[in-house]
N, C-alpha and C positions, 0 to 999 in steps of 0.2 A: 520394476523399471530397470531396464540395463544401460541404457543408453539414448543418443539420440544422432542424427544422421546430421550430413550440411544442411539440408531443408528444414533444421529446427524438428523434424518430425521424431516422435518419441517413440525409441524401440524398447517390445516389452517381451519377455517371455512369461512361461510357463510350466505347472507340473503339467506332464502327459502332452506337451505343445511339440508333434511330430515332426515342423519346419523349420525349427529355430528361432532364432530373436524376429521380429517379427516389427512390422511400421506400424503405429497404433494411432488414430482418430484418439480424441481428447474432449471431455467439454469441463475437464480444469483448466483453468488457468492461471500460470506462472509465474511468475516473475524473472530473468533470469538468472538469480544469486539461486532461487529457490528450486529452479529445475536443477540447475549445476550440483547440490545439494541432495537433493531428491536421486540424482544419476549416481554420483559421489557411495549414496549409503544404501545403493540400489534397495530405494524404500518399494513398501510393497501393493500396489496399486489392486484398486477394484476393478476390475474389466466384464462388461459385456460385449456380444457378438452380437457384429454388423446383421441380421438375418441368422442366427444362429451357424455361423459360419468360423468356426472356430482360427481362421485365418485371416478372419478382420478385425481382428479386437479396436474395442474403443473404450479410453482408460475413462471412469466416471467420478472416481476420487483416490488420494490418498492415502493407506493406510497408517497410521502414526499409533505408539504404546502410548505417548505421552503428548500433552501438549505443548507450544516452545516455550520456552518462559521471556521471551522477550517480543511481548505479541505488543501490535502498537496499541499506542493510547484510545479508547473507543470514543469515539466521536458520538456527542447527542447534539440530536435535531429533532425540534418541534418545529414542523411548519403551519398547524393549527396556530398556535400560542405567537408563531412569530418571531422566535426566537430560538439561537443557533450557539451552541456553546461547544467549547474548542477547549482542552486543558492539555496543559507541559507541565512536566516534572520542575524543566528550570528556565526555561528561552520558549516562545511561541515568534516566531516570524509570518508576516502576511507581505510573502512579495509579489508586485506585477511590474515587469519592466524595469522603470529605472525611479520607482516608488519603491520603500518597503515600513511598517511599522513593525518593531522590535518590543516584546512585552518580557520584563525579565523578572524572574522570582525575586529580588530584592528589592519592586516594586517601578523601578526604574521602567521609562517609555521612552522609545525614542522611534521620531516620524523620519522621516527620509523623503525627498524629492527634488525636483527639479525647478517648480515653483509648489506651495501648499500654501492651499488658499482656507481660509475659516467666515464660514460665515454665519449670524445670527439674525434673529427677530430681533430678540431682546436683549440684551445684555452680553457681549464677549467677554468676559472674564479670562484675566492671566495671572493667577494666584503661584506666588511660592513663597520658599524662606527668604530669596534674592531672583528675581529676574533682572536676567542678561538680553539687552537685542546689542545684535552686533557685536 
């Protein structure tokens, strides 16, 4: 991968590529730190041809020696079981809007809102070492 034009379209060459750098069809997708990156260390892409047309390349992955080592947290989900588990090293945030709850490694929770409402069947409990309202 050499590069990439204004239209975001990613230009590739090649050994024995008679036309030069070339506009390439993609079915990775990027992110744009990762293309910028990708251009940066003009890594080295798998490409087949549109129709065997050695002037239409279409890149179908990236070639990498190694893997990055700062690859994100993987996320598990059972949606059999029902259950969706999410893990941080040290902070988990869940924001929408102008809510967020805050989960932090040193056990500490904190909800956020604009109004936060609690509701029960049975029993609301607000257990601590000291509760504060207000």
């Amino acid at each position: 991968m050499v590069g990439h034009n204004e239209q975001g379209r990613l230009l590739v060459d090649y050994a024995g590529n008679p036309f030069g750098p070339l506009r390439a069809r993609t079915t990775v997708v990027l992110a744009p730190d990762e293309l910028r990156r990708a251009v940066e260390e003009q890594c080295a892409v798998l490409l087949l041809f549109e129709e065997g047309d050695p002037g239409r390349p279409i890149v179908v992955g990236l070639l990498r020696d190694e893997v990055p080592v700062t690859s994100p947290v993987p996320v598990e989900v059972e949606a059999d079981g029902r259950r969706v588990e999410v893990e941080a090293a040290d902070e988990l945030v869940l924001r929408c809007g102008a809510a967020s709850l805050v989960l932090r490694r040193n056990g500490r929770v904190i909800i956020r809102g604009t109004y936060v409402e609690t509701r029960s069947k049975g029993v609301n409990r607000i257990k601590g070492g000291s509760v504060l309202i207000n």
